[in-house]
N, C-alpha and C positions, 0 to 999 in steps of 0.2 A: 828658826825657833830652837834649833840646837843650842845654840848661845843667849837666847830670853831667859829676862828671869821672871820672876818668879808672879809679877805687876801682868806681865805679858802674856803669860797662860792665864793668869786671872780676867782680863780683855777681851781676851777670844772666848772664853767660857760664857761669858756674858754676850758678847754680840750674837754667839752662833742660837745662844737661846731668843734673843729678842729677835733676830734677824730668819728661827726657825718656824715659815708658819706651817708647817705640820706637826711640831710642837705647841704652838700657838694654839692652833684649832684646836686640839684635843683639851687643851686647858679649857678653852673657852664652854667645848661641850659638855665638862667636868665641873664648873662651877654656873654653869645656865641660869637652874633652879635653884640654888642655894642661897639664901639668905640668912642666915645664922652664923655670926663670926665662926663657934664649935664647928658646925659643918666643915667650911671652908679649910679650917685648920686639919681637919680629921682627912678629907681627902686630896690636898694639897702634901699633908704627911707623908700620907700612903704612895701617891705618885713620887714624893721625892726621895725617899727609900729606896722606893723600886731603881728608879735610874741612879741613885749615886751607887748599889750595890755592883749592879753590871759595869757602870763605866770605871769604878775605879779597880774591881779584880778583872775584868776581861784586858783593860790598858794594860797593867802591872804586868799579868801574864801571859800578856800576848796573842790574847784568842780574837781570833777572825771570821769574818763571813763575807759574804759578798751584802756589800752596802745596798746595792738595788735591791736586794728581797728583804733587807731589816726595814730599808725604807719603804717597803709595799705594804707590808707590818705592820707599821707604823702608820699609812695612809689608810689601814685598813680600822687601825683604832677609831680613827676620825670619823669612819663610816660607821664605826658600833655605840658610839657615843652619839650620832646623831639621831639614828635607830633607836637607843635605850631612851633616849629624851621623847621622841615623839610614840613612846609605848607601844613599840613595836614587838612586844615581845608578845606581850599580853591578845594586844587588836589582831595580827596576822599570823603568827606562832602559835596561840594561844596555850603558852607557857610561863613561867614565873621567871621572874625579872633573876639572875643569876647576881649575887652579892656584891652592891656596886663597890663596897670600899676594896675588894679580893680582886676585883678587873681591874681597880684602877692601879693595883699594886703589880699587878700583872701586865699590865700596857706597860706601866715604869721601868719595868727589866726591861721591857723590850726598846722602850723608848732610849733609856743610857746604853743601851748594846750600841744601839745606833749612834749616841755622840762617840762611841767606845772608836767606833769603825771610822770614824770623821778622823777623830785624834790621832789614831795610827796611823792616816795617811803623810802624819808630819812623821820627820826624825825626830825621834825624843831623844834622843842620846841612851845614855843609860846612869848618870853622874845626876840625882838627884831626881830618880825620877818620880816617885812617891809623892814629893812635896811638886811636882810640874801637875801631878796626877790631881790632888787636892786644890791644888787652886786652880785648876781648871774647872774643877767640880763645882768649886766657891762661885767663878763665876757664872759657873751655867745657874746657880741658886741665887744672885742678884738679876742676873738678865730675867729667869722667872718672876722674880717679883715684880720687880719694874714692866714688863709684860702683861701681870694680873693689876697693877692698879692702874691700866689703863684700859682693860679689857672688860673691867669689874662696873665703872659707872658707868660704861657705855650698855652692859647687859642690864642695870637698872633702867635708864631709858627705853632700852627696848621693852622689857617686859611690862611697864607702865602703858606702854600702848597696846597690849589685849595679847589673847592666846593667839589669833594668827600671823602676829606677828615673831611669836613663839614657832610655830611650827613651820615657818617660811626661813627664821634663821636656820631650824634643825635642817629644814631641807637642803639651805644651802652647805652644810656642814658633811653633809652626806655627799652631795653633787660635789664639791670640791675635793672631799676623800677618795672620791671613786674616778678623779680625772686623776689625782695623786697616784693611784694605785696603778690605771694603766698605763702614765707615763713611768713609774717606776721597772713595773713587766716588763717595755717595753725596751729600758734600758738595761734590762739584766738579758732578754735576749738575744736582742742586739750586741749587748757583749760576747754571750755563747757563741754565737755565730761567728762573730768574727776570731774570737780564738782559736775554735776551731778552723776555720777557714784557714789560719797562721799555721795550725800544726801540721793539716794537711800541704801546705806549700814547703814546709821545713821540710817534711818524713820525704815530698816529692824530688828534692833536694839531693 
């Protein structure tokens, strides 16, 4: 990807969204209940804000994290969108639902941290990297769309057949974030370990 131009970051930006479903999921639990074009547009906005902010100054200047805990993050949005959907805030909290268009703009940092940390595992060279940065981002904003109009009529059928089937998708929305999250934990500690495990045979060395 050193040598890609410019078509080729625009590719991957798009595959990695259509091809991300813990990406996916959270869209899905972000536009559930929405039926109002306005709606759609206002928080579909706000999530892409959020993540073009982080991915393209965290890429640009190089800021890093360990992928596994952006991606536990990120699995853990899945699990608060299916939560806020099935009004768990109100029923088991019994608190007030926290401002959903400020969370979703808040999951988006965290969600483009996440493509941020994908990205950097490639060479980006350093010869043009701004415009590698942008149209990767381009594509991550076609692979979303193409992602929502196919996710968008299937959530009209679903919700055409009744509220339980509303609150069986939330649940599976939840159940799949929460397997996201501890296979994610479990590859961040897994990594710990073994790092550590390396330092200590190096220092024994």
């Amino acid at each position: 990807m050193v040598k890609g131009g410019l078509s080729d970051f625009f590719y991957l930006g798009a595959k990695h969204m259509v091809t991300g479903y813990d990406h996916i999921l959270f869209l899905i639990g972000v536009i559930f209940f929405l039926t109002r074009f306005a709606d759609i547009v206002k928080f579909i906005s706000a999530f892409t804000i959020g993540h073009s902010i982080t991915l393209i100054f965290a890429t640009f200047y190089e800021i890093n994290a360990n992928y596994y805990l952006i991606d536990a993050i990120i699995a853990f949005s899945v699990i608060y969108k299916g939560f806020e959907n099935l009004d768990g805030f109100k029923k088991w909290l019994s608190i007030e639902v926290p401002n959903k268009v400020v969370m979703v703009l808040i999951f988006g940092l965290i969600h483009g941290f996440g493509l941020s940390t994908r990205l950097q595992q490639i060479d980006l060279g350093h010869e043009h990297l701004l415009s590698k940065i942008l149209s990767f981002n381009g594509g991550v904003e076609i692979g979303q769309i193409i992602a929502l109009s196919i996710a968008f009529p299937l959530l009209i059928l679903l919700r055409k057949w009744g509220l339980n089937i509303s609150k069986v998708t939330n649940w599976i929305l939840m159940i799949a974030g929460s397997l996201l999250l501890i296979f994610q934990l479990n590859g961040y500690f897994t990594t710990e370990i073994n790092t550590k495990t390396l330092e200590n045979e190096h220092h024994q060395e």
